[in-house]
C-alpha positions in Angstrom: 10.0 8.2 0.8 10.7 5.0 -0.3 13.3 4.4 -3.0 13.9 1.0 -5.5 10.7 0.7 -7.4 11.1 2.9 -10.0 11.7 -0.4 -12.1 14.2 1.0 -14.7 16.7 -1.6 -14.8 14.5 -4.6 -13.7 13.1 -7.4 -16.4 10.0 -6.2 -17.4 9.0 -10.1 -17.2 9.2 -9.6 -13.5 5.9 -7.6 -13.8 3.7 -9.6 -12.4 5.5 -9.7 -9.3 5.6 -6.2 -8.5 2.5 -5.6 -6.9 2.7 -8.3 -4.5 5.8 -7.6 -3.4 5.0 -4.0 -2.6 2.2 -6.2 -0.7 4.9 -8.0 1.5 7.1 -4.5 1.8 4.1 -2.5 3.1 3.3 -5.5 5.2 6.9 -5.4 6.5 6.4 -1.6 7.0 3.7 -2.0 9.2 1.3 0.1 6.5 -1.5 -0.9 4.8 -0.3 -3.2 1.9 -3.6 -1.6 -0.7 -2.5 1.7 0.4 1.1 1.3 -0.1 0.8 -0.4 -3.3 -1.2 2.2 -4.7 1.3 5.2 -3.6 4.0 3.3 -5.2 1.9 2.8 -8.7 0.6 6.4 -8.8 3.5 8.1 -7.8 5.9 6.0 -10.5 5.6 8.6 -13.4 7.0 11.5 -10.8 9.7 9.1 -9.1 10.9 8.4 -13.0 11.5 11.8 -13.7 13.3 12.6 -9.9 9.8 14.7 -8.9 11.0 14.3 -5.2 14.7 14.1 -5.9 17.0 11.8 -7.2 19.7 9.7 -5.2 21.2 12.5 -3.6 18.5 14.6 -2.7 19.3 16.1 0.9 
């Protein structure tokens, strides 16, 4: 799971930089950037609402 891009405190101004920088982190990762980008986009309502857990989730 990977945590930080839930977006809730971030300048909604910085929009346009999200997706490529989910590019670079799934590049980083070793995954495949579309994949990883579109994991991260689909899965933002559940991640808002702590689907999988929230911070301290065990």
């Amino acid at each position: 799971m990977i945590f930080g891009y839930v977006g809730t405190l971030t300048d909604p101004g910085a929009e346009e930089y999200r997706e490529p920088l989910a590019h670079r982190t799934g590049e980083l990762l070793g995954v495949c950037r579309p994949r990883f980008w579109e994991a991260l986009a689909g899965s933002f309502g559940e991640r808002t609402v702590r689907v999988h857990g929230g911070r301290r989730a065990r």
